[in-house]
C-alpha positions as CSV (number, residue, x, y, z in Angstrom):
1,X,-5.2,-2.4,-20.2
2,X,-4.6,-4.2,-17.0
3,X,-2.1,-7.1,-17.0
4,X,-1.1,-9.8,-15.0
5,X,2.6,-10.4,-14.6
6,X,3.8,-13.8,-15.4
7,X,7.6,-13.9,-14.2
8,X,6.6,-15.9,-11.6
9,X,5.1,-18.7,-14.0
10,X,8.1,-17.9,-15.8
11,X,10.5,-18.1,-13.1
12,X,8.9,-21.4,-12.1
13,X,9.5,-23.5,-15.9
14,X,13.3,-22.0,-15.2
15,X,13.4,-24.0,-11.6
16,X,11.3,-27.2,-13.0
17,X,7.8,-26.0,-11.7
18,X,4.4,-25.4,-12.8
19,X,3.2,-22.4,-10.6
20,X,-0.3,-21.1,-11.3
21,X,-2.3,-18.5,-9.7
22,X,-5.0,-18.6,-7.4
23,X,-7.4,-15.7,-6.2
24,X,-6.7,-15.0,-2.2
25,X,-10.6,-13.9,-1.9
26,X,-12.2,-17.0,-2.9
27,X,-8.9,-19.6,-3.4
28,X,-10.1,-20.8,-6.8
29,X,-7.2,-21.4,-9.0
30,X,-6.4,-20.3,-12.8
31,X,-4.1,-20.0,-15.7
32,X,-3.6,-17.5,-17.2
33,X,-4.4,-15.1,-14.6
34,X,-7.0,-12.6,-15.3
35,X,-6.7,-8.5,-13.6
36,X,-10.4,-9.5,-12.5
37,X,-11.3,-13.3,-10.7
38,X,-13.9,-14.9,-13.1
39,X,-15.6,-16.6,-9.9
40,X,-15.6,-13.9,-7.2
41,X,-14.9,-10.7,-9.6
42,X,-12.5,-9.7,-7.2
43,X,-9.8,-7.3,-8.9
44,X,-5.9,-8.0,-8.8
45,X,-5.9,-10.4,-5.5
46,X,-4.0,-13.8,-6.6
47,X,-0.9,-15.3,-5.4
48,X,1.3,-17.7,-7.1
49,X,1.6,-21.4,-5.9
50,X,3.8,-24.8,-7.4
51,X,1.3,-27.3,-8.8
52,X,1.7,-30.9,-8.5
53,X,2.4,-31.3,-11.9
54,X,0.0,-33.7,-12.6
55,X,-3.8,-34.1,-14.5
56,X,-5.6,-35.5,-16.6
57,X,-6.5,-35.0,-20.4
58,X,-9.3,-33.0,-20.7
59,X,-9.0,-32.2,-24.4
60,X,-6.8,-32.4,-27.5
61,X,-6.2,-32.0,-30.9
62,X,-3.3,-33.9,-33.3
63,X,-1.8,-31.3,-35.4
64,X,-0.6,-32.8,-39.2
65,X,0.4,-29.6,-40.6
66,X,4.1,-28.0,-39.2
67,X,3.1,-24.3,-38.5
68,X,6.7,-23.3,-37.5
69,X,9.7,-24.2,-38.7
70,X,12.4,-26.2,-36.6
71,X,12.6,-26.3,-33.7
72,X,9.1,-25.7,-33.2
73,X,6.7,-29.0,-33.3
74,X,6.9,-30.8,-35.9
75,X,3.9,-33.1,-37.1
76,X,2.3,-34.9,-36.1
77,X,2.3,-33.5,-32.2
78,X,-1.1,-32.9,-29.7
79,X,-2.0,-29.9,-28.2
80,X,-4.1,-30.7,-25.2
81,X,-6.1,-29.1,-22.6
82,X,-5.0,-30.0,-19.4
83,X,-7.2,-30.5,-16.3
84,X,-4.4,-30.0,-13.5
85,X,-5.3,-32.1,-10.2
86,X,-5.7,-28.6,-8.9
87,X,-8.4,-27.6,-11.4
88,X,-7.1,-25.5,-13.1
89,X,-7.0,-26.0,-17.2
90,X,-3.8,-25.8,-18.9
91,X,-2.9,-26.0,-23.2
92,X,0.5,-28.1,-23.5
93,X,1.6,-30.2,-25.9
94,X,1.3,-34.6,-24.7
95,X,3.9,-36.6,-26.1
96,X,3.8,-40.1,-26.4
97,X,1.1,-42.3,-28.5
98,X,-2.7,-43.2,-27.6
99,X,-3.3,-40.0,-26.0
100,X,-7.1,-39.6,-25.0
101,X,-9.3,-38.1,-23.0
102,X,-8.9,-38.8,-19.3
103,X,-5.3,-40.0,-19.8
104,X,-3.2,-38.9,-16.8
105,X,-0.1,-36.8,-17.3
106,X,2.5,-35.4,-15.8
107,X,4.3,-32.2,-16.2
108,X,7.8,-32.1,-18.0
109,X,10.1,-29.3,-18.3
110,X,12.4,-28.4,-21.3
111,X,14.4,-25.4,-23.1
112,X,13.6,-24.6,-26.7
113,X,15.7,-22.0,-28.3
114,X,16.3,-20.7,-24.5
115,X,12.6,-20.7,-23.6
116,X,11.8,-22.4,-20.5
117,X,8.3,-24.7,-21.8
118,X,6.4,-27.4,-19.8
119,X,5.3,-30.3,-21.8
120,X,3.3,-33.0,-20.3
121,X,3.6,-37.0,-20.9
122,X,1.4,-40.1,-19.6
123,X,1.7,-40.7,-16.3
């Protein structure tokens, strides 16, 4: 099974940055990385790059059941789809109220249980 390494994603929520990937053939960008680029089939060419940090809602749910215990989200919380000014679609959780579709957000970063996480808020 081929697989993409994501320490540099990884390495980026440590230093307070969203870094995606992006294919060096064709330059379209994408998280998670896939071993083959969905646009240009190119196999194993990306590079890693900071993101702005910034999007728009693209989708989202509001979750009213807890599926973890503390310190995982508690209910009610969204899950959204996030359409990073970069294109490339993300799933993070939005806080705040009234979130909606086409809301802008920006990225936030935060340790749960010693896991580096990016969150995203209204803009």
């Amino acid at each position: 099974m081929n697989t993409i390494d994501l320490t540099p994603h990884l390495a980026g929520l440590e230093a307070g940055q969203l870094r995606v990937a992006r294919c060096r053939a064709c330059g379209e960008s994408r998280f998670p990385p896939k071993p083959v680029c969905p646009h240009c089939r190119v196999h194993g060419d990306i590079e890693w790059f900071t993101a702005a940090g910034t999007g728009t809602v693209w989708s989202y749910a509001v979750f009213r059941k807890a599926y973890s215990p503390p310190p995982g989200p508690q209910p009610p919380y969204v899950v959204a789809v996030v359409l990073l000014t970069e294109g490339v679609k993300i799933i993070s959780n939005v806080t705040g109220d009234d979130v909606r579709v086409g809301l802008p957000v920006t990225a936030t970063f935060e340790r749960v249980n010693g896991t580096p996480l990016v969150r995203f808020r209204p803009a």
